[in-house]
N, C-alpha and C positions, 0 to 999 in steps of 0.2 A: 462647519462640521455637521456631518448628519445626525437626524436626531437617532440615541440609540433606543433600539426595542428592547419592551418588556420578557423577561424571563424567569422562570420557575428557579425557586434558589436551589444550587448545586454544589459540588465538592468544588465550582471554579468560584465560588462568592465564598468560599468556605475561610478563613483563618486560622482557624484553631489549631485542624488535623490531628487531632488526638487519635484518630484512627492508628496512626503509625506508633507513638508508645504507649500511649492510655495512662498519659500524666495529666491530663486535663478534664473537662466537661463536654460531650457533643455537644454543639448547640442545636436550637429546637428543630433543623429543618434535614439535619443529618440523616442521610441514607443509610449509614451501621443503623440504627437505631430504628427505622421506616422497615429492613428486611430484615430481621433478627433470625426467621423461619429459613431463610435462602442461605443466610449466613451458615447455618447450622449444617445444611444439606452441601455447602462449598466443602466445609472440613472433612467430611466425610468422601467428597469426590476425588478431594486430593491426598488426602491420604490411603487412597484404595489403591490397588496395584492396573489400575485403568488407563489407558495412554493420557488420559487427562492428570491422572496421577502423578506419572512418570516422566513427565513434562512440565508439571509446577515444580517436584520437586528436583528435577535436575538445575532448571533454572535458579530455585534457591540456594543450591549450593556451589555453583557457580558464583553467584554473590556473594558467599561466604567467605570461598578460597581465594576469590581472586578482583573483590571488589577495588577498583581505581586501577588494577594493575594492567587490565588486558586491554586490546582493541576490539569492538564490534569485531571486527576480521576473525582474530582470534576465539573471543568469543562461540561464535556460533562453530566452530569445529571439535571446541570440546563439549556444546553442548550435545552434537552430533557424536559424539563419543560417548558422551555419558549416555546419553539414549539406546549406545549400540548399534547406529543407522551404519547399515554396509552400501548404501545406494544414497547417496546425496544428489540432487535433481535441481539444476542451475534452470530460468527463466529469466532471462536476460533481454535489455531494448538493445536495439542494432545499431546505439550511437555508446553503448558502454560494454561492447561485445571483445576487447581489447581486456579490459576490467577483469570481467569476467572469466576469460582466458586463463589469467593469472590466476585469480583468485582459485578458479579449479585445477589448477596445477598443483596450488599449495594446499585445498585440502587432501588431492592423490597424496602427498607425501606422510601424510595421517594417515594413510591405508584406507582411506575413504574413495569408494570408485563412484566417479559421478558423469553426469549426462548436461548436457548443456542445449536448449531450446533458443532460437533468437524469436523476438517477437514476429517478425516477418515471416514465418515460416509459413506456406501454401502460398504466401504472394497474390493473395490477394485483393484485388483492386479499388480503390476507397469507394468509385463509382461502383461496383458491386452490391455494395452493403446499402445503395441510395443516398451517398454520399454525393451533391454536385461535382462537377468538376473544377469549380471557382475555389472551396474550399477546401483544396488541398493546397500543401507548401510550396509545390510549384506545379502550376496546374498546365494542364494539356501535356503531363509525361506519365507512365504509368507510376503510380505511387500505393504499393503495397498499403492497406489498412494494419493495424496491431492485429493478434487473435491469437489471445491469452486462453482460450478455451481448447484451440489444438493443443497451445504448448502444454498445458496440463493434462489435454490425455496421452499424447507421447509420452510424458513422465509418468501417468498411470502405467499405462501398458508395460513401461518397462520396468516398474517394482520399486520408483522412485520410496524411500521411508522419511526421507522429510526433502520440502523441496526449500530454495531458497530463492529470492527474486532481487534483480539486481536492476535498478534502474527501471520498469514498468511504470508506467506513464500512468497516469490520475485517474482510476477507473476500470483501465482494464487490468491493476492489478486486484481490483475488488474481483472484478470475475475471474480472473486466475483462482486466489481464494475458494470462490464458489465451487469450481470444477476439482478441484486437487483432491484425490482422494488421501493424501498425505498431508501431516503440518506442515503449516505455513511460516517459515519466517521471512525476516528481510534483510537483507546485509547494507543497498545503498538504495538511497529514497530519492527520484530522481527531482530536480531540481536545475530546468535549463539556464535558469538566470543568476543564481546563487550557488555556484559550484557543485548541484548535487547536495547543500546545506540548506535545507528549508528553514531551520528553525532563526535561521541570521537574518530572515526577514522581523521576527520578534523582537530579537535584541536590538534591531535598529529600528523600531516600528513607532520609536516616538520622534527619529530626527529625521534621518536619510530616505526610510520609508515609512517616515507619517500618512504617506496615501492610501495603505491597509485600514487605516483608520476613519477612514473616510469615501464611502462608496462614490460620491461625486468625481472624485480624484483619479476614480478606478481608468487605467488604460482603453480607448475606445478599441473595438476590434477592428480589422484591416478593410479600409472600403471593400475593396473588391470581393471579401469574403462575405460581406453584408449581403451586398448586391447580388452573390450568387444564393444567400441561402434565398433572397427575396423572391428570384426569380423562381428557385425552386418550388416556395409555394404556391409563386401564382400558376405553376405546371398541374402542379397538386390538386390545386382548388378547381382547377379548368378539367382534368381527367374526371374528377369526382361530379362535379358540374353534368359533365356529359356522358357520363354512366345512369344518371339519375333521371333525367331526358327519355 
């Protein structure tokens, strides 16, 4: 087992959680109690008429009405309602583009008109971005890179009011995020080894996949991918090399 690292205690070493009814005591190292000034300036943000507003408390009362009874699915269309979004704005990966299909069928039927981006769109080439040609899925064929950055200005341009992202792969949904000038939610969290359920690697992370637990354990990456980033740098190191010359 590897050894584990030291960290700053946090709401995940927390037990108490008194936060949530305030029938207990923080203990000494609690965050409510570390930002009391910030705390202050939340209640104020969210009970303003400010899209940050009108988005905690939509979300709130979606909890309220309809807490255990809805699906995610469902969920986000009437958060999209409660909000009053007439332009709902899909970001979808091109291996859940079937998904997503569906799913923007079923919020049209809510009277919600929506746009749907796949992450492939401009088809651009992983060698492009300096990507070798070893590591991609199958190499020596053209293979589109993701570019979360267009699909988010297509959904700019076209007046997207909340977008939602379906399956975006580990990263570039972070920059999707970044560029969107609309909120962000997520409908399905992509997950190629666990059906699209990431969190089933936790529940099983003490038997089946004890090797989360143990960085030793951790899957080596695929020769071939090694050997091409290897060769990459030594390309790298050799242009840099003889620039410098």
């Amino acid at each position: 087992m590897a050894k584990k690292q030291t960290c700053d205690l946090s709401c995940s070493e927390c037990s108490v959680r008194n936060c949530y009814r305030k029938d207990k005591k923080y203990p000494a190292f609690c965050l409510t109690e570390q930002y009391k000034g910030a705390v202050d300036q939340t209640k104020k943000l969210y009970s303003s008429n400010s899209l940050d507003g009108r988005i905690a408390r939509a979300a709130a009362e979606i909890e309220g009405e309809y807490y255990g009874r809805l699906t995610r699915l469902e969920e986000t269309i009437r958060f999209a309602k409660k909000l009053g979004v007439k332009k709902l704005g899909i970001a979808s990966c091109i291996g859940l583009l079937d998904e997503a299909s569906l799913y923007a069928q079923i919020v049209r039927t809510a009277g919600i008109e929506t746009k749907t981006v796949i992450c492939k769109v401009g088809g651009v080439d992983k060698c492009d971005i300096g990507l070798p040609d070893g590591l991609k899925v199958c190499p020596g064929c053209n293979e589109s890179c993701c570019n979360p950055a267009l699909q988010a200005q297509i959904l700019n341009e076209w007046g997207a009011e909340l977008n939602v992202l379906v399956g975006l792969c580990v990263g570039h949904d972070a920059i999707f995020t970044r560029h969107s000038k609309a909120p962000v939610t997520t409908f399905i969290v992509k997950d190629r080894v666990l059906g699209h359920n990431p969190a089933a690697a936790l529940y099983t992370a003490k038997f089946y996949y004890k090797r989360v637990l143990d960085e030793k354990t951790f899957p080596e990456p695929r020769k071939e991918a090694v050997e091409a980033e290897q060769e990459a740098a030594k390309k790298a190191s050799a242009r840099k090399h003889k620039k410098a010359l």
